[in-house]
N, CA, C, O and CB atoms as a CASP TS submission, in Angstrom:
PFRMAT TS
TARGET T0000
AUTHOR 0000-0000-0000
METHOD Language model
MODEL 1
PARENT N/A
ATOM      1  N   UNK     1      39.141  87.029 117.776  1.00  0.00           N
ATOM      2  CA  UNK     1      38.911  88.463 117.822  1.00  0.00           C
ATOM      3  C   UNK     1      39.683  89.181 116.711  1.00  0.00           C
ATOM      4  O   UNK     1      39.271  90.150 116.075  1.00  0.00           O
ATOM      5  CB  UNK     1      39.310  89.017 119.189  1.00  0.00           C
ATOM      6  N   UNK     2      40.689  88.656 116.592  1.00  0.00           N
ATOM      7  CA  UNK     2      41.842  89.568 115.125  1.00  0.00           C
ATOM      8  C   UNK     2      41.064  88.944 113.848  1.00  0.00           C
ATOM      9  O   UNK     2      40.924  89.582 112.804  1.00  0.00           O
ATOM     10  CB  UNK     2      44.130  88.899 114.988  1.00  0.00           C
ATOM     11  N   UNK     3      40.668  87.889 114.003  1.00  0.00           N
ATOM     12  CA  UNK     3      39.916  87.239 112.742  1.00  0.00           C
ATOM     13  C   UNK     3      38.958  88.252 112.365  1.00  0.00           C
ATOM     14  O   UNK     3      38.887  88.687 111.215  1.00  0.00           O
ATOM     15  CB  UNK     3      39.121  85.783 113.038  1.00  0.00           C
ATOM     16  N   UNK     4      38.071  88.712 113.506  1.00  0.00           N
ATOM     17  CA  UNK     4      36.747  89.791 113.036  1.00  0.00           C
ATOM     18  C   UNK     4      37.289  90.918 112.679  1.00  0.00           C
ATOM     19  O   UNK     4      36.963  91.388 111.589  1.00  0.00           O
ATOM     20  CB  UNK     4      35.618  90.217 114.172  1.00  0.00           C
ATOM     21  N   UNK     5      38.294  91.651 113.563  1.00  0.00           N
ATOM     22  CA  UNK     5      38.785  92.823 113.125  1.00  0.00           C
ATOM     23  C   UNK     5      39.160  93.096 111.687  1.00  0.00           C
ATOM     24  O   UNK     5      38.864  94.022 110.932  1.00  0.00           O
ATOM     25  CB  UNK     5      39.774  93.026 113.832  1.00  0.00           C
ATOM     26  N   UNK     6      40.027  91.831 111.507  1.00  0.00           N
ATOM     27  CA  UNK     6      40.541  92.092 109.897  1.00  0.00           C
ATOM     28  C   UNK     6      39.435  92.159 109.016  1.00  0.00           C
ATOM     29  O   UNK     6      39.622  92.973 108.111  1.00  0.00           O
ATOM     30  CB  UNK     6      41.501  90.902 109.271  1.00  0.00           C
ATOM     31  N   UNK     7      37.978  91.375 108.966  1.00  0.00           N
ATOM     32  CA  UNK     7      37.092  91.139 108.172  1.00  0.00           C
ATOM     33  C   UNK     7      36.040  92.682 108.462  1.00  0.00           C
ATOM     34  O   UNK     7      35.252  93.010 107.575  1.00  0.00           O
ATOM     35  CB  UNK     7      36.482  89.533 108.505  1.00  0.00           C
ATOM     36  N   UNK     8      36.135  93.422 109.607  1.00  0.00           N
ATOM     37  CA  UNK     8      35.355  94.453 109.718  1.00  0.00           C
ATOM     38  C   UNK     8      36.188  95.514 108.602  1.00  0.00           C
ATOM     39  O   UNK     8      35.809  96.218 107.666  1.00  0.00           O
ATOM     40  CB  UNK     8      35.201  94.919 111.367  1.00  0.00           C
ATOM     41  N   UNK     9      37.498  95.225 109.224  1.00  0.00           N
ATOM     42  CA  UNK     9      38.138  96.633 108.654  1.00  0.00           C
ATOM     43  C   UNK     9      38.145  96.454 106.518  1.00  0.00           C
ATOM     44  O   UNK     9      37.963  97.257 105.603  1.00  0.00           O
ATOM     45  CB  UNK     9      40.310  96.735 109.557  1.00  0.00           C
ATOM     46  N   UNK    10      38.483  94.849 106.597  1.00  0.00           N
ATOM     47  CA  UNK    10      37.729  95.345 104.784  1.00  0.00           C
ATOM     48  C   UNK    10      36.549  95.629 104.716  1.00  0.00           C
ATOM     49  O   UNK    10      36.335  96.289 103.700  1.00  0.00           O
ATOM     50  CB  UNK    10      37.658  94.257 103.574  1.00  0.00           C
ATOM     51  N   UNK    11      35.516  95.422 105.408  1.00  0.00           N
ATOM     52  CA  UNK    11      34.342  95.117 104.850  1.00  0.00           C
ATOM     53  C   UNK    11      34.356  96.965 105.177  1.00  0.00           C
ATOM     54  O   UNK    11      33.778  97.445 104.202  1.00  0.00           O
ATOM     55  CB  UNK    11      33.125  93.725 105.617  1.00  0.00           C
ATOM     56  N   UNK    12      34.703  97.923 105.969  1.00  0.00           N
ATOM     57  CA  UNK    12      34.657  99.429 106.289  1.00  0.00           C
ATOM     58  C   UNK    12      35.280  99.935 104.889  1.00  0.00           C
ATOM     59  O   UNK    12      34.803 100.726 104.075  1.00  0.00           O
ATOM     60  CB  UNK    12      35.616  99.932 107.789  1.00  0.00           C
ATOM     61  N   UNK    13      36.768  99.071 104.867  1.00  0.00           N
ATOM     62  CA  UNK    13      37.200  99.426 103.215  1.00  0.00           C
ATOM     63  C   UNK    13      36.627  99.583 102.006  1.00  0.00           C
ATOM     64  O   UNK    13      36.817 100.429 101.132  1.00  0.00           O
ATOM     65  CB  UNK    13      37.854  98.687 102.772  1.00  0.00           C
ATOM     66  N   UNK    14      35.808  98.538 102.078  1.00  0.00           N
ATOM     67  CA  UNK    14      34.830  98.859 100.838  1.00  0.00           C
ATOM     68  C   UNK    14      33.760  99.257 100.843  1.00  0.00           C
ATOM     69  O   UNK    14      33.207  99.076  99.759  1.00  0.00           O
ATOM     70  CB  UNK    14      34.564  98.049 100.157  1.00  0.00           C
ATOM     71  N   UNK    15      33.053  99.827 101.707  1.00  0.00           N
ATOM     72  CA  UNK    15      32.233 100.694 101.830  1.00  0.00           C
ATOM     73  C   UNK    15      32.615 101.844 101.386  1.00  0.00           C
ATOM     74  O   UNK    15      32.254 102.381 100.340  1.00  0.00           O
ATOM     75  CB  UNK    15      31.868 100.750 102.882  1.00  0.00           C
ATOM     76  N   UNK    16      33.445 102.289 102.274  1.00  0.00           N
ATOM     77  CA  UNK    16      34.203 103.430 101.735  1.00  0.00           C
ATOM     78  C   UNK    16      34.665 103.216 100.643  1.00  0.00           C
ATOM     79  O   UNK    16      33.839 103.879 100.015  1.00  0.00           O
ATOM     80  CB  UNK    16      35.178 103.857 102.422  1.00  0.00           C
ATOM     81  N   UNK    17      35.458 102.742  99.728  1.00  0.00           N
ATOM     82  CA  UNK    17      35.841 102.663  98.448  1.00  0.00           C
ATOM     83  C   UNK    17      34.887 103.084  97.393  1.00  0.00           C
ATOM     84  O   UNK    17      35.017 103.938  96.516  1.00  0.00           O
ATOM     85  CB  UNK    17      36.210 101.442  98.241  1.00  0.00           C
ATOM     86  N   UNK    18      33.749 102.174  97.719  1.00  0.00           N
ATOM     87  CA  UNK    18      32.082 102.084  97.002  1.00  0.00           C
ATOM     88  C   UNK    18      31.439 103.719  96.944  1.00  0.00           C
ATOM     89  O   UNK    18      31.027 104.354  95.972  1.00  0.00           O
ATOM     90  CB  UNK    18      30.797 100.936  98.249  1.00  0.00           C
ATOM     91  N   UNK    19      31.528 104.071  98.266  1.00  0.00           N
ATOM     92  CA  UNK    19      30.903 105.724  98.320  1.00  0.00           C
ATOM     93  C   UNK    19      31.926 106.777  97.606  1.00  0.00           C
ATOM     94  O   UNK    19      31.444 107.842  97.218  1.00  0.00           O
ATOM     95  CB  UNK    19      30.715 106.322 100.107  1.00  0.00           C
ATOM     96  N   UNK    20      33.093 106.567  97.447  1.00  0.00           N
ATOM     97  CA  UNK    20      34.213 107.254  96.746  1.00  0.00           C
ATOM     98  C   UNK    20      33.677 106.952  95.443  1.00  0.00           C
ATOM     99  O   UNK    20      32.771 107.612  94.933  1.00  0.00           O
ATOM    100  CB  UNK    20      35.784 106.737  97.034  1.00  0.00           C
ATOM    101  N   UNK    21      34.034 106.310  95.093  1.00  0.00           N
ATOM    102  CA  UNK    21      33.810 105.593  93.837  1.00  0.00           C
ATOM    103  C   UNK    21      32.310 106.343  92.894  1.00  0.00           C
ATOM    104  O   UNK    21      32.185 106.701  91.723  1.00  0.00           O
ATOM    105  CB  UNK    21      33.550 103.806  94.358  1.00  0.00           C
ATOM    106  N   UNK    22      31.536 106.339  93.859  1.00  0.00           N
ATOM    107  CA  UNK    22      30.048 106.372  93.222  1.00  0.00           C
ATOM    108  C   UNK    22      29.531 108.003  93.133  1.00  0.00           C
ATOM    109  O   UNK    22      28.808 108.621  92.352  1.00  0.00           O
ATOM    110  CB  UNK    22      28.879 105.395  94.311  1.00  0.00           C
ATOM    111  N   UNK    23      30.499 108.445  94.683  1.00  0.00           N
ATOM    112  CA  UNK    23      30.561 110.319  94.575  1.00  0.00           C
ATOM    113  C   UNK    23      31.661 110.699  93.293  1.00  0.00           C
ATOM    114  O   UNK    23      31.118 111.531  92.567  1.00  0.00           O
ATOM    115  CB  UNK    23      31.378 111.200  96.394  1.00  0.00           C
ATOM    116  N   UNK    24      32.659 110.438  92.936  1.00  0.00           N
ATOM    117  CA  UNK    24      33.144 110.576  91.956  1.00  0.00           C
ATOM    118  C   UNK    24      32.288 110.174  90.430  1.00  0.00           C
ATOM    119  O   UNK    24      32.055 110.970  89.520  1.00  0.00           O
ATOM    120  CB  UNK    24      34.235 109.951  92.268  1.00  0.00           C
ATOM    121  N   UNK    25      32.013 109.088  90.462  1.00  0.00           N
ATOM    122  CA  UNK    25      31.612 108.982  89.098  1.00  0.00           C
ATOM    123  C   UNK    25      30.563 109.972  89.041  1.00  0.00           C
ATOM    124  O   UNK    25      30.397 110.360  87.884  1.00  0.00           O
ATOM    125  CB  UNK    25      31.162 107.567  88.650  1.00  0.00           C
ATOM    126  N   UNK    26      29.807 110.509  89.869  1.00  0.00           N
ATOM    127  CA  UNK    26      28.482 111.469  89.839  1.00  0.00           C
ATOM    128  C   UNK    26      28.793 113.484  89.667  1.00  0.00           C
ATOM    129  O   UNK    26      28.151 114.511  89.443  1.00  0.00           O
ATOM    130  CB  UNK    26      27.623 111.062  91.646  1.00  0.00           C
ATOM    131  N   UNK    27      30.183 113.041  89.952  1.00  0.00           N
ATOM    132  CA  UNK    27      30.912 115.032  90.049  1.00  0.00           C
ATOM    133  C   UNK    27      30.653 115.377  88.157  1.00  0.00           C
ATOM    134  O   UNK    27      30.549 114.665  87.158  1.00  0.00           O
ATOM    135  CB  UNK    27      33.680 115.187  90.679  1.00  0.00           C
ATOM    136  N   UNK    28      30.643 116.158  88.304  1.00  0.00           N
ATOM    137  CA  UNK    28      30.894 116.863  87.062  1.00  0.00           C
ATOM    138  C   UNK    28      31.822 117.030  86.259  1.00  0.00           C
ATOM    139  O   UNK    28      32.485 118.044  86.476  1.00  0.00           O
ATOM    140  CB  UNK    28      30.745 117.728  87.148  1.00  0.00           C
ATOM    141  N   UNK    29      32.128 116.413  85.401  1.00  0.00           N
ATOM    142  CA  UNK    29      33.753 116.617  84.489  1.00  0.00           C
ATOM    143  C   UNK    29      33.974 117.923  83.917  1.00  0.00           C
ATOM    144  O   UNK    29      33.335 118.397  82.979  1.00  0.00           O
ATOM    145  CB  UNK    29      33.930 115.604  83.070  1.00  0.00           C
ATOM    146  N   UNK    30      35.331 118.712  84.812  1.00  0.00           N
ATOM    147  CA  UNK    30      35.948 119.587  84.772  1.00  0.00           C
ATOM    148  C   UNK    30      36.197 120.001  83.211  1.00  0.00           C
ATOM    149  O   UNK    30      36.519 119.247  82.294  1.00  0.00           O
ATOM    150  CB  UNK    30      36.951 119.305  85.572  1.00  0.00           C
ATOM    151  N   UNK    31      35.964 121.379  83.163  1.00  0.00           N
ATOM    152  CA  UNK    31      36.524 122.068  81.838  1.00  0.00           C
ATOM    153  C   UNK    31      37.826 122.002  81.571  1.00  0.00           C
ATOM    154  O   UNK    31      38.571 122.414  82.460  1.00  0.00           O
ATOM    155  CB  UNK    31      36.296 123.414  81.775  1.00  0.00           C
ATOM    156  N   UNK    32      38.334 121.574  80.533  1.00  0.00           N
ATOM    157  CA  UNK    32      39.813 121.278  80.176  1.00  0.00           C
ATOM    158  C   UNK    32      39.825 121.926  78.657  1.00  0.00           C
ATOM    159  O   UNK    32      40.567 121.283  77.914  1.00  0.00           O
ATOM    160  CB  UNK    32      40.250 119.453  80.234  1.00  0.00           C
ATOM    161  N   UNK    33      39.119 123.152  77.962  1.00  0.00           N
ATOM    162  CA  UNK    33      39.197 123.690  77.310  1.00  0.00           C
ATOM    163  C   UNK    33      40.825 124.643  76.922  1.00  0.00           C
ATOM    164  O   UNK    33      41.503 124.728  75.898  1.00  0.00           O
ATOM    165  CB  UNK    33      38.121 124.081  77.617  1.00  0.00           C
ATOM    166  N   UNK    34      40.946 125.189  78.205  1.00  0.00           N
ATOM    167  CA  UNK    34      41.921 125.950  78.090  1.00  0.00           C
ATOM    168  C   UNK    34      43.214 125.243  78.402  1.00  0.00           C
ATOM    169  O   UNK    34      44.264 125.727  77.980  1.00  0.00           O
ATOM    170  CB  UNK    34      41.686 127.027  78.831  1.00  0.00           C
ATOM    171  N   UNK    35      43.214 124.018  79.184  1.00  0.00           N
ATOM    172  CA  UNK    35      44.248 123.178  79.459  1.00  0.00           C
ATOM    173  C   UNK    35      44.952 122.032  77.576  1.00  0.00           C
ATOM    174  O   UNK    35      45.983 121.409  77.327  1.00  0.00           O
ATOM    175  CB  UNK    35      43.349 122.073  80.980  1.00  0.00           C
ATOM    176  N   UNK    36      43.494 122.380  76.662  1.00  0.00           N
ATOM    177  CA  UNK    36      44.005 121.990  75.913  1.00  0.00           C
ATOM    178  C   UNK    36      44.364 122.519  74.582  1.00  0.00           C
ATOM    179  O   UNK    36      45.035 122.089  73.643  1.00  0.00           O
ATOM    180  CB  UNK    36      43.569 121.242  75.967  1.00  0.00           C
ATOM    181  N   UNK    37      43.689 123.602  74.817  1.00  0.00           N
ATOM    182  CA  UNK    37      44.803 125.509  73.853  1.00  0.00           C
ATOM    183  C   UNK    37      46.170 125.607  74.068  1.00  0.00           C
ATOM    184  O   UNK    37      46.964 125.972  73.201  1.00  0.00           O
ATOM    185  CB  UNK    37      44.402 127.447  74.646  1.00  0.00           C
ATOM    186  N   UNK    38      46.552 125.199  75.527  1.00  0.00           N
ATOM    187  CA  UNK    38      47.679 125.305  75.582  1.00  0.00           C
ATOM    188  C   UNK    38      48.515 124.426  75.435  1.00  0.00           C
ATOM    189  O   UNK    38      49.699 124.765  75.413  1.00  0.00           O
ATOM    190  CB  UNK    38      47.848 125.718  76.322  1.00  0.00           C
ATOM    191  N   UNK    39      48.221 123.292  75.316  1.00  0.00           N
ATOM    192  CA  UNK    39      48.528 122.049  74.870  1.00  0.00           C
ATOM    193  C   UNK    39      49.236 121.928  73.428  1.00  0.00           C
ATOM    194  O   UNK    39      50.357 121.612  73.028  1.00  0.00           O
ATOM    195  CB  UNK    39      47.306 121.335  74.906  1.00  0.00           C
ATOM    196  N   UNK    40      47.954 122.361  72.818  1.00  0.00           N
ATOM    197  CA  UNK    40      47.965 122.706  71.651  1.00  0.00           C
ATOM    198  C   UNK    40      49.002 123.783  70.965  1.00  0.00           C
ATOM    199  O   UNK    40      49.826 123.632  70.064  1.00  0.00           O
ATOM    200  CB  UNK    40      46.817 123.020  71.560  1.00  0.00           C
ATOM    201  N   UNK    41      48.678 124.790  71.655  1.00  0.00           N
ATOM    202  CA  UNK    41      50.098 126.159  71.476  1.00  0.00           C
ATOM    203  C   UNK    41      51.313 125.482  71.388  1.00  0.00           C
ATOM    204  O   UNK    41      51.944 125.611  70.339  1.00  0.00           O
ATOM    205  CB  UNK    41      50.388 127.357  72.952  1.00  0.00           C
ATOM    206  N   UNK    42      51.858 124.648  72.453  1.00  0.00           N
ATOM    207  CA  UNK    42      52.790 124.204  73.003  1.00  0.00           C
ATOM    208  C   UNK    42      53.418 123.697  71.753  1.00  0.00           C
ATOM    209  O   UNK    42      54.477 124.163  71.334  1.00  0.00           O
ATOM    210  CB  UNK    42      52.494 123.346  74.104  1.00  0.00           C
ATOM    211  N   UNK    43      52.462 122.299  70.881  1.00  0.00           N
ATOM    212  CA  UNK    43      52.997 121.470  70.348  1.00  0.00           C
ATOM    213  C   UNK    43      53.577 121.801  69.120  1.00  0.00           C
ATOM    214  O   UNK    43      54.398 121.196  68.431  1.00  0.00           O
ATOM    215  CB  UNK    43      52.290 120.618  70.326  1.00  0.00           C
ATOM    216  N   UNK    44      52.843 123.171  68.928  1.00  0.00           N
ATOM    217  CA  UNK    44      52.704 123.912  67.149  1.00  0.00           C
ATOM    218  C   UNK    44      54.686 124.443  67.704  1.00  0.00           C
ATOM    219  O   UNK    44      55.685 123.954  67.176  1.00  0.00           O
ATOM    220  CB  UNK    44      50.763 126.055  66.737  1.00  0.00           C
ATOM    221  N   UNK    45      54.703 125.451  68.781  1.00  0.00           N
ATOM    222  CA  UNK    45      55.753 125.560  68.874  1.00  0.00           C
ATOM    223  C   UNK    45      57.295 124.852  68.830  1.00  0.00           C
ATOM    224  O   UNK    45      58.361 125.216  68.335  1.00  0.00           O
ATOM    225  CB  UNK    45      55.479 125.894  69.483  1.00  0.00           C
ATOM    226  N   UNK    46      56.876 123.673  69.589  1.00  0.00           N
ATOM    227  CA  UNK    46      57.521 122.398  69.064  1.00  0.00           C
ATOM    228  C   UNK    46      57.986 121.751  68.586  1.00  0.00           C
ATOM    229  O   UNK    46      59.019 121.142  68.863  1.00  0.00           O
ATOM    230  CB  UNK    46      57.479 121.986  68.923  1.00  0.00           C
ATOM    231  N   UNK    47      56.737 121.680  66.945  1.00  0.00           N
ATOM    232  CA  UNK    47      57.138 121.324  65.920  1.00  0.00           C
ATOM    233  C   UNK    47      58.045 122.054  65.285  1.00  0.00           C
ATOM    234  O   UNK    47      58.952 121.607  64.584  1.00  0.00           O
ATOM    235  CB  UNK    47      56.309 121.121  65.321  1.00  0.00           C
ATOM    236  N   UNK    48      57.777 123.385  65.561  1.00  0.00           N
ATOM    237  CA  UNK    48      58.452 124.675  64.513  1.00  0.00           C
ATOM    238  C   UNK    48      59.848 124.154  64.778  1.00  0.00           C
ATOM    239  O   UNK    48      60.600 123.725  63.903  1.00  0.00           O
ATOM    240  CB  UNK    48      58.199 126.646  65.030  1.00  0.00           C
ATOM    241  N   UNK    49      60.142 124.237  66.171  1.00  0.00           N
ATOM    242  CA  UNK    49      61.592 124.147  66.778  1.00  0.00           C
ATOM    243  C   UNK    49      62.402 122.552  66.346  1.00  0.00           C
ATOM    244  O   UNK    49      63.625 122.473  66.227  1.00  0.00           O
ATOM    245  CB  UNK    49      61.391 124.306  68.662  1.00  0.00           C
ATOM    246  N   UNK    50      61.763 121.744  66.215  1.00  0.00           N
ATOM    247  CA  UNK    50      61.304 120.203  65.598  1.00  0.00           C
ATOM    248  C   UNK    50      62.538 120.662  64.630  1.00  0.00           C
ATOM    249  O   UNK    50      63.751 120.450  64.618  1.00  0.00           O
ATOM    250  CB  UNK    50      59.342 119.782  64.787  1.00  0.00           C
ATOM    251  N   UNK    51      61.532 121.465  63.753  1.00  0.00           N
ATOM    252  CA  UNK    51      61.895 121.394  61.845  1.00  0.00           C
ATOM    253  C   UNK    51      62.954 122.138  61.950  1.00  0.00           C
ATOM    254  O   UNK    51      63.908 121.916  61.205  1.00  0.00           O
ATOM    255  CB  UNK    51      60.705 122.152  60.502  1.00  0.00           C
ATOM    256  N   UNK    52      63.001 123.239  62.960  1.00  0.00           N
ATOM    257  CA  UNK    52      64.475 123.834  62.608  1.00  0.00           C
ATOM    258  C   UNK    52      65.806 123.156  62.646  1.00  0.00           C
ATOM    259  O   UNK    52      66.767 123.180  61.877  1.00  0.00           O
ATOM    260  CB  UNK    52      64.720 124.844  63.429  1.00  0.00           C
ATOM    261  N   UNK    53      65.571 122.548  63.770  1.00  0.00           N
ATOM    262  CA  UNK    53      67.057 121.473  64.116  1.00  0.00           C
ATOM    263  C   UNK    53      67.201 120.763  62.864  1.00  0.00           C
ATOM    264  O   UNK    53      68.213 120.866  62.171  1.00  0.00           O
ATOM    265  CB  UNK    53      66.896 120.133  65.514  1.00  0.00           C
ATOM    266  N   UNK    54      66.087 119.958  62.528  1.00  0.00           N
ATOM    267  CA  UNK    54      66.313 118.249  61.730  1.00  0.00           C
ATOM    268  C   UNK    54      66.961 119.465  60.303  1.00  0.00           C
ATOM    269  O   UNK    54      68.064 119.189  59.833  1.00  0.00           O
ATOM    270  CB  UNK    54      64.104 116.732  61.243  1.00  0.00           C
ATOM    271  N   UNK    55      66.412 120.372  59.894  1.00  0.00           N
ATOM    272  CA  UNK    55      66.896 121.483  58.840  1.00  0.00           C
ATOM    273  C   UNK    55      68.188 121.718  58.927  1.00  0.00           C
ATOM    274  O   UNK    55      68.883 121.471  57.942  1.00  0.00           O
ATOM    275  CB  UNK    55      66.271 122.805  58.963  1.00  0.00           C
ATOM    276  N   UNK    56      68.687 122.156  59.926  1.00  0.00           N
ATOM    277  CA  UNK    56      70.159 122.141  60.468  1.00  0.00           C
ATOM    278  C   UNK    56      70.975 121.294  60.267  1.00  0.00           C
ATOM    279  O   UNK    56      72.085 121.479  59.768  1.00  0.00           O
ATOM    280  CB  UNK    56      70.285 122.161  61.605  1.00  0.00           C
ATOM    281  N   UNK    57      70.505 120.245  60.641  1.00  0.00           N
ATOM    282  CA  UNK    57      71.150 118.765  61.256  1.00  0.00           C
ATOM    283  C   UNK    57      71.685 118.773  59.966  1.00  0.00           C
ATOM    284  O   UNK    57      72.824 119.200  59.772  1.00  0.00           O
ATOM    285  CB  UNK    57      70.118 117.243  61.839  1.00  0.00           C
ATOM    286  N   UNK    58      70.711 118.182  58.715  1.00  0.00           N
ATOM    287  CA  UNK    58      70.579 117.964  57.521  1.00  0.00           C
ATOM    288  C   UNK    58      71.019 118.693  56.756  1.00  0.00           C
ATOM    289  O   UNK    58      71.471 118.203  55.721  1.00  0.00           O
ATOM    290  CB  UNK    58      69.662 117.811  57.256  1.00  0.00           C
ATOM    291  N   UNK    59      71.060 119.961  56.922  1.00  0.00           N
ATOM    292  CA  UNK    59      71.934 121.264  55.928  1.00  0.00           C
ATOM    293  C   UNK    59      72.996 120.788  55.960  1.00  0.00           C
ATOM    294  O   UNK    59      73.350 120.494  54.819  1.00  0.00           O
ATOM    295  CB  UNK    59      72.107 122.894  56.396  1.00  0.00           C
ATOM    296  N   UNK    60      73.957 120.468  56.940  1.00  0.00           N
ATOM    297  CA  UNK    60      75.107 120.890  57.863  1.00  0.00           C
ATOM    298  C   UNK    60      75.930 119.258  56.940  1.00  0.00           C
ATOM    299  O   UNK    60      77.061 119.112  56.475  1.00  0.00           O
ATOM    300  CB  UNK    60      74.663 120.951  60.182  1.00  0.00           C
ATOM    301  N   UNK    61      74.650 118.230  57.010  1.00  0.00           N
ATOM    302  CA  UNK    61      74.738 116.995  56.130  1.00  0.00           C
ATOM    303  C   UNK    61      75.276 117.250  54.603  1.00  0.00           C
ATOM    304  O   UNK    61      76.334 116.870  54.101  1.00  0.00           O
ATOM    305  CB  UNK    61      73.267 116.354  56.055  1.00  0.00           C
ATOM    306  N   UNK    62      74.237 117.997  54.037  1.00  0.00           N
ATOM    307  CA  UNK    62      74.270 118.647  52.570  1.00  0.00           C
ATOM    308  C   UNK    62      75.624 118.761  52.360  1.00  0.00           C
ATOM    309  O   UNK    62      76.349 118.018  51.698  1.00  0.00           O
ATOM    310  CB  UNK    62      73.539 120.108  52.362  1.00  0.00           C
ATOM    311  N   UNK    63      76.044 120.253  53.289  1.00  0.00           N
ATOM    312  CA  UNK    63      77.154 120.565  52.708  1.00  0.00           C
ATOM    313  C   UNK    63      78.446 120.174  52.584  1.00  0.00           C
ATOM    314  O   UNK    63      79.206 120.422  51.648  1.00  0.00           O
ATOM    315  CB  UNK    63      77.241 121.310  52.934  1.00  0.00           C
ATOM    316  N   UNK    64      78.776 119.225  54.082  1.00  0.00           N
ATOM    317  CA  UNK    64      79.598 118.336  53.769  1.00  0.00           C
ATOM    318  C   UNK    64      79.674 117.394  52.684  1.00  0.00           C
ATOM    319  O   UNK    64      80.715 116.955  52.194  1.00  0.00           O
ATOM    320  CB  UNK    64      79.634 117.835  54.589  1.00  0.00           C
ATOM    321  N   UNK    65      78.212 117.047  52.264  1.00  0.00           N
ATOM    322  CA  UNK    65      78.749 116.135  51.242  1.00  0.00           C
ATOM    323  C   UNK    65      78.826 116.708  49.444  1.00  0.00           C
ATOM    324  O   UNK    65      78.709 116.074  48.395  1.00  0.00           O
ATOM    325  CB  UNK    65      77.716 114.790  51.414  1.00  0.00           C
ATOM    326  N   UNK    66      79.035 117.949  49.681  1.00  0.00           N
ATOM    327  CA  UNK    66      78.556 118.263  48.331  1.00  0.00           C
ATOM    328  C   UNK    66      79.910 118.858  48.463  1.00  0.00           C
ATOM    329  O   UNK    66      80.582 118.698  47.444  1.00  0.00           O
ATOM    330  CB  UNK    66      77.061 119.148  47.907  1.00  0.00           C
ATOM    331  N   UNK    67      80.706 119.711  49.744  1.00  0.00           N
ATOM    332  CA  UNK    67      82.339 119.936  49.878  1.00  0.00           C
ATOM    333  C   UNK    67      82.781 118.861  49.080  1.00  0.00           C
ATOM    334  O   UNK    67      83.421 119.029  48.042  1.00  0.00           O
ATOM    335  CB  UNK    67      83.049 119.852  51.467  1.00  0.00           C
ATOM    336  N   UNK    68      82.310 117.252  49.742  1.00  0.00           N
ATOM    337  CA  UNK    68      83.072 116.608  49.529  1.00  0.00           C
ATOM    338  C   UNK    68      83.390 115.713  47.994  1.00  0.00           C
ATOM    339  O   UNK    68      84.361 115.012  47.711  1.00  0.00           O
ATOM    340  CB  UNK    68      82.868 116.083  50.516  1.00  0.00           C
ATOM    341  N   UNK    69      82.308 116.014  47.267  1.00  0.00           N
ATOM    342  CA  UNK    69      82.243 115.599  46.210  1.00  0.00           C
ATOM    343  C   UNK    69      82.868 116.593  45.085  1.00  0.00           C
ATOM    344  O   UNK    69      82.708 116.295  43.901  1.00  0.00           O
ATOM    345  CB  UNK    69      80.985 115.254  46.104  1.00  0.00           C
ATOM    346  N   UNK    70      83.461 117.576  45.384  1.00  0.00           N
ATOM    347  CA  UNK    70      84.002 118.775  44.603  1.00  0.00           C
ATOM    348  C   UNK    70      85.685 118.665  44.796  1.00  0.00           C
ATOM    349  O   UNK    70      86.422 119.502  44.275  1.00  0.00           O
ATOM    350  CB  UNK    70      83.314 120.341  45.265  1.00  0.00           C
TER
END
């Protein structure tokens, strides 16, 4: 009797899995237009903030070594 149970309850599993599966692949793929403007916004900002540091970092490099060569 536990032998059948276990073999019903996959065989219910993948049924269900199968109808998930097949209602999903059939939905409509969501607009991600604006999810990727902002994405986008994000990264430009980023970079800006990116270049300022490594500019810094590297200035800060410069001048020590140009102190130090004087």
């Amino acid at each position: 009797m536990k032998n059948f149970r276990n073999k019903l309850l996959v065989a219910t599993a993948l049924v269900v899995g199968a109808a998930t599966t097949a209602g999903s692949a059939l939905a409509a793929a969501p607009d991600t237009t604006d999810v990727v403007a902002s994405i986008t916004a994000a990264g430009v900002a980023g970079a800006v903030i990116g270049v300022a540091v490594l500019s810094m970092h590297y200035g800060i490099k410069l001048f020590k070594w140009i102190k130090g060569a004087g």
